[in-house]
C-alpha positions in Angstrom: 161.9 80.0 65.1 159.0 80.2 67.7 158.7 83.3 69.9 157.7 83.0 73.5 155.6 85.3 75.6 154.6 85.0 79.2 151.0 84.0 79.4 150.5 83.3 83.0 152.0 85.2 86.1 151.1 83.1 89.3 151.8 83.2 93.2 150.7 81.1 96.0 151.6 82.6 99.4 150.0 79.9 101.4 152.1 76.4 100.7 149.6 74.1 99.1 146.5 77.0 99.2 144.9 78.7 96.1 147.0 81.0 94.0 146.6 84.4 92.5 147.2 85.5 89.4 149.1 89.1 89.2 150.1 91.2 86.4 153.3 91.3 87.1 155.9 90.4 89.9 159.5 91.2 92.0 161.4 88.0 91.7 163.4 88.4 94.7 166.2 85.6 95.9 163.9 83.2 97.2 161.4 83.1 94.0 158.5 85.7 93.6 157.6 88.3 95.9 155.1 86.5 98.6 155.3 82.9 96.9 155.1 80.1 99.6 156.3 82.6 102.5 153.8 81.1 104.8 153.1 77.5 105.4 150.9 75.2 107.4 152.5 73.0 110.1 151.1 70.1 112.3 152.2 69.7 115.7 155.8 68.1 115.2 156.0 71.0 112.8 156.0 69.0 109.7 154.4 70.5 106.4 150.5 70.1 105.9 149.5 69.7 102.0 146.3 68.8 99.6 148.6 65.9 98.8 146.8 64.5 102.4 144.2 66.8 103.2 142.4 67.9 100.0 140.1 70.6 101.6 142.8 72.9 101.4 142.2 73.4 97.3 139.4 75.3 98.5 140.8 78.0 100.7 141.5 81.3 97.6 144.3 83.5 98.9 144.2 87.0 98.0 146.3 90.5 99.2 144.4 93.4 99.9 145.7 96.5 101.8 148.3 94.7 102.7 147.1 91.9 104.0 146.9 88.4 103.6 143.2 87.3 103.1 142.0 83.4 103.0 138.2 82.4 102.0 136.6 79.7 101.8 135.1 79.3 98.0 132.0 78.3 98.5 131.3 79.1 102.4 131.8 82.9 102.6 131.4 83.4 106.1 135.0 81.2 106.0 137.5 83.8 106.1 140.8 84.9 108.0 143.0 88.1 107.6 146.9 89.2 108.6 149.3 91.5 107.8 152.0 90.7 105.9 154.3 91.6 108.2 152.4 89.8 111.1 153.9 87.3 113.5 154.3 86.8 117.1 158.1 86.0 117.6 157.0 82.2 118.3 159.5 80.7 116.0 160.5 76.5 115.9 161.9 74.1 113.6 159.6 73.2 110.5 159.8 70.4 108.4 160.0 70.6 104.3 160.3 67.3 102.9 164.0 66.0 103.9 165.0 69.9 104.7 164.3 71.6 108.4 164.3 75.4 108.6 162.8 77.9 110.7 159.2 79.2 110.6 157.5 82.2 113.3 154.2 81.7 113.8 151.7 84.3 112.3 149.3 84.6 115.6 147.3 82.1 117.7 144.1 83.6 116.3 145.3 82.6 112.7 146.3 79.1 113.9 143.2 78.3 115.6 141.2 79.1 112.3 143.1 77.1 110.1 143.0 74.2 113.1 139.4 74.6 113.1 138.9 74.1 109.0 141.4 70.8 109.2 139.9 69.4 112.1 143.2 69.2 114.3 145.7 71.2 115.4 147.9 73.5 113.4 150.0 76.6 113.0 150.8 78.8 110.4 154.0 79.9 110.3 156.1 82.3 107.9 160.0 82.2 106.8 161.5 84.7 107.8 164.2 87.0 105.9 166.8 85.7 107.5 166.2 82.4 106.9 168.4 80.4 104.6 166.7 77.0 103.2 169.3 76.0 100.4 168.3 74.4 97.0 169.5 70.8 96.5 173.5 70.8 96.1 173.1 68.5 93.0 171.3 71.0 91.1 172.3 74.7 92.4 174.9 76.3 91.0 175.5 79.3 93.5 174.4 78.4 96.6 170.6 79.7 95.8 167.8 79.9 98.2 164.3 78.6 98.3 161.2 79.7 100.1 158.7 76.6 101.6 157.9 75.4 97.9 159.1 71.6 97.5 162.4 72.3 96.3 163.1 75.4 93.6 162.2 79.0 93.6 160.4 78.8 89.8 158.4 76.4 88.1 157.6 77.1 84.5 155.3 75.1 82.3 154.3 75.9 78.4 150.7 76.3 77.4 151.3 73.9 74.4 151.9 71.1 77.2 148.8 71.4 79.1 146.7 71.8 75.4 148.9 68.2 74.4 147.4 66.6 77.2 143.9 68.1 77.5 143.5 66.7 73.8 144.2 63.3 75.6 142.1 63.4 78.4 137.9 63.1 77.9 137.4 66.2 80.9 140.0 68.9 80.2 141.8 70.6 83.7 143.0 73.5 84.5 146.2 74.7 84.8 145.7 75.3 88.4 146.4 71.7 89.2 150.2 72.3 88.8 150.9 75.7 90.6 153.4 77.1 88.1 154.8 81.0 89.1 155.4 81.0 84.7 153.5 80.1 81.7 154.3 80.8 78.4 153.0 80.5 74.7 154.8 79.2 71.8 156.1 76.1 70.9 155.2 72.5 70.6 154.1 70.3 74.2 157.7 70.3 76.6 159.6 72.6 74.8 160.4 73.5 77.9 162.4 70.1 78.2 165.3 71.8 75.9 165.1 75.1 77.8 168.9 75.3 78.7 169.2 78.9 79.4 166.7 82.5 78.9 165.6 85.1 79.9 162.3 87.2 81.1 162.3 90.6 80.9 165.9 91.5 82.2 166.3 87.9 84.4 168.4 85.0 83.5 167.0 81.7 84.2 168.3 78.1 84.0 165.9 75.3 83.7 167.7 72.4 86.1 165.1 70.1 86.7 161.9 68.9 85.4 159.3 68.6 87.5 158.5 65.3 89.0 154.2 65.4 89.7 152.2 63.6 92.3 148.6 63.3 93.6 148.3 66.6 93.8 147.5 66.9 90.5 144.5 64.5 90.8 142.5 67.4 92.8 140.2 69.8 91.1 141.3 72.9 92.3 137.7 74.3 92.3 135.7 71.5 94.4 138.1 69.9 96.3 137.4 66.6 95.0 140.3 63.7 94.1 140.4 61.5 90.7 142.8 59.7 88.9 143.1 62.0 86.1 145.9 63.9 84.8 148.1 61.8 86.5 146.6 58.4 85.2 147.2 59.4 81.2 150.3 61.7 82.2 151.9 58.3 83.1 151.2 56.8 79.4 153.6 59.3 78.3 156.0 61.4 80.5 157.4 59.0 82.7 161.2 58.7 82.9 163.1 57.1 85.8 159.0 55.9 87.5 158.4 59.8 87.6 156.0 61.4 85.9 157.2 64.7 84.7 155.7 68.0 83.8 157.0 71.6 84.0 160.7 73.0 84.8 162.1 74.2 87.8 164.2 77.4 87.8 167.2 79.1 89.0 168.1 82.2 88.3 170.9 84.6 89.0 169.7 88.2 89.9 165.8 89.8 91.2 163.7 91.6 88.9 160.1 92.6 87.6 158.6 89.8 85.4 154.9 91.1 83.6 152.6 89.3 81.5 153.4 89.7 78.1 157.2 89.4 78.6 159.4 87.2 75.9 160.9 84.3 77.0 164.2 84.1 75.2 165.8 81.2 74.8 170.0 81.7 75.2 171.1 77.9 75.4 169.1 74.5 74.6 170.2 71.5 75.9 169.5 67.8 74.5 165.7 66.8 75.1 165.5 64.5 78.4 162.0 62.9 77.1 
């Protein structure tokens, strides 16, 4: 029987920013310590993305001294800082796909930069901890939370699937293009499909939903730039229902520290979905 370690250990404070990788992590209620507390909103207070505006693969989000710091990656002089803690009590409805909860604005100051990279007005806004954006009924199992990612508080992914489909691709990407919190070694491509149950470290997870991908994917995390590719050869072979899937979303039942090198182990496999 395969073993499975955790490989990869990722956050991404800013919805739809760059990510950093730690070594290891508080999962808390909502998902990992900092991931997708902050989010960018237009001016009906609806979500901004790279799925539209694909500059934003080029803004790196780090935390240092306890603050939030965004740069530009190639324009140094392109850079913004907060605390973590920082708002100004502005707080209005935001919009997350079919789901409205609250955000506070993080300053004016902040806002106007991020305005001034996308060319129109915007706000960044956090959730805060009193917020409570509920997963999706049909999937949760005890009335769990998420933070502004799309819909779960965990995506995992298995090396062995992005090696599967590099090998099918002529220009290899990165595993950057699908902004998992988890990746592990072990296995063959989607074994994460039959992931039922597990744990990391002292955490029990349930895998409820593959992951259904979009343009997002198309977007080279390190210049900004839009193809066709994964998604194009991705659709010759994990499509189910006209979604192409890749990766797991998670549940799980109590917080935690998760560190690289962890073992994944598997308590209950269900039937393979592809």
């Amino acid at each position: 029987m395969n073993k499975f370690f955790i490989s990869g250990l990722y956050i991404y404070p800013i919805k739809s920013l760059g990510g950093i990788s730690l070594d290891q992590a508080r999962l808390e209620e909502r998902g990992l310590q900092y991931d997708r507390r902050w989010m960018l909103v237009d001016e009906e207070g609806t979500f901004i993305t790279q799925r539209k505006y694909f500059e934003l693969a080029m803004l790196a989000v780090n935390i240092v001294d306890g603050r939030l710091v965004i740069s530009h990656k190639t324009q140094a002089d392109q850079q913004v800082s907060f605390l973590l803690d920082e708002d100004n009590g502005k707080s209005f409805p935001v919009v997350i796909w079919n789901d409205t909860a609250i955000g506070v604005e993080v300053s004016a100051t902040v806002s106007n930069w991020f305005s001034d990279f996308l060319k129109f007005k915007v706000r960044l806004v956090k959730m805060p901890v009193t917020e409570k954006r509920m997963v999706d009924p049909r999937y949760a199992s005890n009335d769990e939370v998420v933070s502004f990612a799309d819909g779960y508080p965990c995506l995992l992914i298995g090396q062995s699937a992005l090696d599967g489909l590099n090998e099918k691709l002529q220009n290899a990407v990165k595993m950057d293009r699908f902004r998992p919190n988890f990746v592990f070694t072990g296995g063959t491509p989607h074994i994460e499909d039959s992931f039922k149950t597990f744990y990391i470290g002292e955490t029990l997870f349930s895998a409820v939903k593959p992951c259904a991908r979009c343009v997002l994917i198309t977007i080279d995390q390190q210049t900004g730039e839009k193809g066709q590719e994964p998604l194009r050869t991705l659709a010759g072979y994990r499509t189910a229902g006209k979604k192409i899937l890749f990766g797991q979303n998670l549940l799980h039942q109590h917080s935690g520290i998760i560190k690289l090198g962890d073992e994944l182990k598997v308590v209950e496999w269900k039937v393979e979905e592809m």
